[in-house]
C-alpha positions as CSV (number, residue, x, y, z in Angstrom):
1,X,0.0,0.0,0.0
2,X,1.3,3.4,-0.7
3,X,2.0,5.8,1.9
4,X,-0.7,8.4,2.5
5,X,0.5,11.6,1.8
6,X,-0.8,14.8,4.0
7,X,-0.8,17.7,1.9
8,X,-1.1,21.1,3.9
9,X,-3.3,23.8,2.7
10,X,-2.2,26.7,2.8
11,X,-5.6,28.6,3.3
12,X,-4.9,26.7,6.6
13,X,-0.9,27.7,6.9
14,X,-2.0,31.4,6.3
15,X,-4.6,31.7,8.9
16,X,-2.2,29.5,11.8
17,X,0.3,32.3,11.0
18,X,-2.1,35.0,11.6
19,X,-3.1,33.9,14.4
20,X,0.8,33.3,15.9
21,X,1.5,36.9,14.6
22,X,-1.7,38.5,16.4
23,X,-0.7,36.5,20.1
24,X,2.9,37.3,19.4
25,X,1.9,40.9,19.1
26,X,-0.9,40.7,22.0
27,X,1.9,39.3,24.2
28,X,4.4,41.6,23.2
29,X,2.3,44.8,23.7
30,X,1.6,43.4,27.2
31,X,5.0,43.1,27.9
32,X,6.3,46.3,26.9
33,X,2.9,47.9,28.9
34,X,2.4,45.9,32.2
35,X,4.8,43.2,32.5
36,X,8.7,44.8,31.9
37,X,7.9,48.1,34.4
38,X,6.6,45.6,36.8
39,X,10.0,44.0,36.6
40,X,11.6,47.4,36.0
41,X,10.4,48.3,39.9
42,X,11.8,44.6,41.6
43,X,14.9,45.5,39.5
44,X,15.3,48.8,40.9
45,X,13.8,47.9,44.6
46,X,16.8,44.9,44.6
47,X,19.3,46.0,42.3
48,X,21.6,47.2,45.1
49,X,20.9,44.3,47.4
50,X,18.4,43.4,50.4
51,X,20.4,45.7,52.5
52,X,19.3,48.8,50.3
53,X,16.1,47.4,50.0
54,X,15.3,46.7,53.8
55,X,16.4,50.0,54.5
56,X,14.4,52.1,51.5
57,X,10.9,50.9,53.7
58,X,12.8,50.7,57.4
59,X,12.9,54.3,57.3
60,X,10.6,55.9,60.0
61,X,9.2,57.8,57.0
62,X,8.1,54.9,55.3
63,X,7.1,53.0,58.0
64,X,3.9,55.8,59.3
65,X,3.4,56.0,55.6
66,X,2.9,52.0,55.5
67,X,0.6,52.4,58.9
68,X,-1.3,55.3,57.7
69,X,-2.2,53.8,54.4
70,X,-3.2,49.9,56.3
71,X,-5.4,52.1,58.8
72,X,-7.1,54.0,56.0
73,X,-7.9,51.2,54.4
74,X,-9.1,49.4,57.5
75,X,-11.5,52.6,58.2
76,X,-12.6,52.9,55.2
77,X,-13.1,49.4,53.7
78,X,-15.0,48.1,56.0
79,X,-17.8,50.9,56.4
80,X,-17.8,51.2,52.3
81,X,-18.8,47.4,52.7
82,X,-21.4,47.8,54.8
83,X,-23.1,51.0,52.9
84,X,-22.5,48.9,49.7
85,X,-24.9,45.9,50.4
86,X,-27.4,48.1,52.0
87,X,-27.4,50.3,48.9
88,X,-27.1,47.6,46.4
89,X,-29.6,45.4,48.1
90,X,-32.3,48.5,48.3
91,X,-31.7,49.0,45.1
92,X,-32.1,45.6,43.6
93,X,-35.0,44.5,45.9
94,X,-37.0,47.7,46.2
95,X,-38.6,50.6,43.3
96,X,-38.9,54.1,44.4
97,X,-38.6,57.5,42.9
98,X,-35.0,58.2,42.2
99,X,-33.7,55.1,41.6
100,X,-31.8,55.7,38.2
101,X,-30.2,58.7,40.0
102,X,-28.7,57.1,42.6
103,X,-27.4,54.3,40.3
104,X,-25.6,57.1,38.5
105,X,-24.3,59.0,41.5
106,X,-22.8,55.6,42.5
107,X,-20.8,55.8,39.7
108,X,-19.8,59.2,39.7
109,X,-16.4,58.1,41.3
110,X,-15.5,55.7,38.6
111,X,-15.7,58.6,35.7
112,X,-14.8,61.9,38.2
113,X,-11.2,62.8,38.0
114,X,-9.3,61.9,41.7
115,X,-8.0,64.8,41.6
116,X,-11.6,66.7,40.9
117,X,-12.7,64.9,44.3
118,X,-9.8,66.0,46.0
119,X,-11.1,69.6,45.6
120,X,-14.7,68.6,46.2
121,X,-13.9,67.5,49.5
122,X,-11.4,70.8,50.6
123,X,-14.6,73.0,49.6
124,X,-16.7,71.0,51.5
125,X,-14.8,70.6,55.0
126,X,-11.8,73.1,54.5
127,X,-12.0,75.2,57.8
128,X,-11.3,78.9,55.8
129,X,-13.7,78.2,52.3
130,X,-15.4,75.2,52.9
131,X,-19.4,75.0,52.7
132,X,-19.0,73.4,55.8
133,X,-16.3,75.3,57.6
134,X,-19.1,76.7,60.4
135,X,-19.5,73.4,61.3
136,X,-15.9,72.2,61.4
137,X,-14.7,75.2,63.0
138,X,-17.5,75.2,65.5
139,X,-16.8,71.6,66.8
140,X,-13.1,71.9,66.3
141,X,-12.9,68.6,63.7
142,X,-9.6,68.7,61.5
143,X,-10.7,66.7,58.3
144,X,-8.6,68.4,55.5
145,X,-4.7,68.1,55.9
146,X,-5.6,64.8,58.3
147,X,-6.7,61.4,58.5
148,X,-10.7,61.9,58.8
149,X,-10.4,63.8,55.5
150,X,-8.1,60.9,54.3
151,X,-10.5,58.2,55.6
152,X,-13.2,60.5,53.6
153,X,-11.6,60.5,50.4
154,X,-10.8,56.9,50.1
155,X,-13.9,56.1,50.9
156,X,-15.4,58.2,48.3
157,X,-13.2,56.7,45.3
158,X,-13.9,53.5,46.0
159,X,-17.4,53.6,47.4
160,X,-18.7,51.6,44.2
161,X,-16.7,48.6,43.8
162,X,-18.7,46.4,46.3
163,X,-22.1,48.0,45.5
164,X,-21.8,47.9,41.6
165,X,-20.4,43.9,41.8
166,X,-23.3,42.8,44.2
167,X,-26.0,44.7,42.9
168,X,-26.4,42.6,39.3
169,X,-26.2,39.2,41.7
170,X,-29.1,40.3,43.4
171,X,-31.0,41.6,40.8
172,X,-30.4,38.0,38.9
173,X,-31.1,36.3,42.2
174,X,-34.3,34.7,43.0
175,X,-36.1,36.0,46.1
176,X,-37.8,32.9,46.5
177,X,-35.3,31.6,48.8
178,X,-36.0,34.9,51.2
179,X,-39.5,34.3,51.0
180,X,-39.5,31.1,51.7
181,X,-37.0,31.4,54.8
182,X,-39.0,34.4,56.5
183,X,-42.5,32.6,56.0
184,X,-40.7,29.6,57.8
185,X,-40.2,32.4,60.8
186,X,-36.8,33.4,59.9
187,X,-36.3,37.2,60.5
188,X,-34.7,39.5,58.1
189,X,-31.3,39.6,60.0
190,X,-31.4,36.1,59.5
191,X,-32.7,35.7,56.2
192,X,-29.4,37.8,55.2
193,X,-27.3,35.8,57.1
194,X,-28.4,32.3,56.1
195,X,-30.2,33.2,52.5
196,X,-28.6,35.9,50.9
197,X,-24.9,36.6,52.2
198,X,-24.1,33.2,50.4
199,X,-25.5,34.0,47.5
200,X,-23.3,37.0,47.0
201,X,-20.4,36.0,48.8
202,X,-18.2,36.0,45.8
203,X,-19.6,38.9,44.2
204,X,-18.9,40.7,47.8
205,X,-15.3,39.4,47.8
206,X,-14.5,40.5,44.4
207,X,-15.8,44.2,45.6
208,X,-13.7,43.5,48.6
209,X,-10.3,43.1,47.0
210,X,-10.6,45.4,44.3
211,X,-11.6,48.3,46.9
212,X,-8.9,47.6,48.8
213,X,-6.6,47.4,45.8
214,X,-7.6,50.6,45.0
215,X,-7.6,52.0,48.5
216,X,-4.2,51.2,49.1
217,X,-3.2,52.6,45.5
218,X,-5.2,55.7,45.3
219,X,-2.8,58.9,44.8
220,X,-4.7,61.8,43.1
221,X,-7.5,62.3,45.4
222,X,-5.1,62.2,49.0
223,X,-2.6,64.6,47.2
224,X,-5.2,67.5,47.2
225,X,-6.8,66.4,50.5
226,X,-3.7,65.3,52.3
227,X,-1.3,68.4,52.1
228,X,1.5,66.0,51.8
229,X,2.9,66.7,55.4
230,X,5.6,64.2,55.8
231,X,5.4,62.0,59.3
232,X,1.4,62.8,59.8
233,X,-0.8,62.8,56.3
234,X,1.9,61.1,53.9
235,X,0.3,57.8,52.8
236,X,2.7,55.2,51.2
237,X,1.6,56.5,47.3
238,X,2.4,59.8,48.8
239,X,6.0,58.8,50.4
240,X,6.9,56.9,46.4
241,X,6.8,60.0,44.9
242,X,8.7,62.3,47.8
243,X,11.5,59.7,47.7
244,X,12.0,59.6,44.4
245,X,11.7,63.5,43.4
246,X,14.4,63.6,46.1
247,X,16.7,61.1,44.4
248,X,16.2,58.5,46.5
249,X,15.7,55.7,43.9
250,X,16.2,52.8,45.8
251,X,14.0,53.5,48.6
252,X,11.2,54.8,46.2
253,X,11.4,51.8,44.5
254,X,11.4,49.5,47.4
255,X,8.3,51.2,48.6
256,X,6.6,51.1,45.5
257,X,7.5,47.0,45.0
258,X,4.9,46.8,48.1
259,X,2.2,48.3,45.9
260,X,3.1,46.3,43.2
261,X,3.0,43.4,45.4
262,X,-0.2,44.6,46.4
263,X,-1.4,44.2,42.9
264,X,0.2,40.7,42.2
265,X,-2.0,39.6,45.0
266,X,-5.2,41.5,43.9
267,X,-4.8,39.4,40.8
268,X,-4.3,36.4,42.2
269,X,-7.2,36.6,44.9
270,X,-9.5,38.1,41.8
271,X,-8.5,34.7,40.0
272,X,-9.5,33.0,43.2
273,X,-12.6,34.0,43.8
274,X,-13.7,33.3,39.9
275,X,-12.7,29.7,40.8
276,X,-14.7,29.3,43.3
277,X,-18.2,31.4,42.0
């Protein structure tokens, strides 16, 4: 019998190369975008050795600014997480006048400049030209150029990354489990608790880690509100881009290495979660 002869077409040769040539340039345009800076900042974070780098965030600097950014976040995570079911269980379980409003000021943060809210927050609470200066001045609360008005501004850019991920869960949702439960005597507190957090417990997660991603991340917004005073409002974004303007490239990059760490874990945890939905 002869041998059977495979003849390659190259309709089929032309198209495999097209596709090789359109990953090769995906992967390449990630590289040169995401993946060599990323390496760019371990390079410089532990190109002079672990001595330069323990010492870029053992400064006393660094080290508030590494507090003062983890207590932020703590504050402010947290309370958005609890404003962000209520809002995006109202919104998915009841009507009322309004509703397409509030669905849009939700997402005001996403599409406002940070910088844009820095300002809207220093006229609202700044103790000389703020709409609320009587009030601040009158009970003698220091919110801009401190941590309230920190705590205040990181919860305002991230206020709708756990309502926005929850909401279309619940709207998808059945309620016939919640019925069911509170006709079997179960009271709303529980209902939540034994009915619905489950149901959205991924979709809560997801909101969870990428608020806190971007809480511990933020810059614009806490460069207008913080006032950049070094030892008391400087969060670790803030103390990056001090060091570095002042030529300290090691430690700037060793500080920013624990953001981009930050992200590396985001990612992962975000891949984590999708696993397990």
């Amino acid at each position: 019998m002869a041998p059977s002869v495979f003849v390659r077409s190259p309709a089929v040769t032309a198209s495999a190369w097209k596709a090789y040539l359109l990953i090769g340039t995906g992967l390449t345009f990630l590289a040169l975008i995401i993946l060599f800076p990323l390496l760019v900042i371990f390079w410089g974070a532990f190109g002079e050795g672990l001595g330069a780098y323990w010492q870029g965030i053992n400064q006393p600097e660094a080290l508030h600014a590494i507090r003062l950014t983890l207590l932020i976040t703590a504050i402010a995570i947290p309370l958005n997480t609890v404003f962000g079911v209520a809002i995006a269980w109202v919104l998915a379980r009841k009507s009322f006048p309004g509703q397409a409003i509030v669905l849009a000021l939700l997402d005001l943060p996403l599409s406002i400049s940070p910088v844009v809210a820095g300002f809207m927050l220093i006229l609202l609470y700044s103790p000389q030209i703020g709409w609320l200066a009587d009030w601040v001045n009158r009970w003698g609360i220091k919110i801009v150029f401190a941590t309230p008005g920190l705590v205040l501004t990181v919860m305002f850019v991230t206020i709708p990354f756990v309502a926005r991920e929850i909401f279309p869960v619940l709207q998808t949702a059945s309620q016939e489990d919640e019925e069911a439960a509170q006709s079997l005597g179960a009271t709303t507190w529980q209902t939540f608790w034994r009915v619905t957090l489950p149901a959205i417990r991924p979709a809560l997660l997801y909101g969870i880690v990428l608020s806190t991603a971007r809480a511990i991340g933020e810059f614009g917004a806490v460069s207008v509100v913080s006032g950049k005073i070094i030892g008391s409002t400087n969060t670790l974004t803030l103390h990056v881009e001090r060091v570095y303007l002042e030529y300290q490239a090691t430690a700037a990059f060793a500080c920013a290495s624990l953001l981009a760490i930050v992200a590396i874990l985001t990612l992962a945890l975000q891949n984590w979660i999708q696993k397990q939905a």
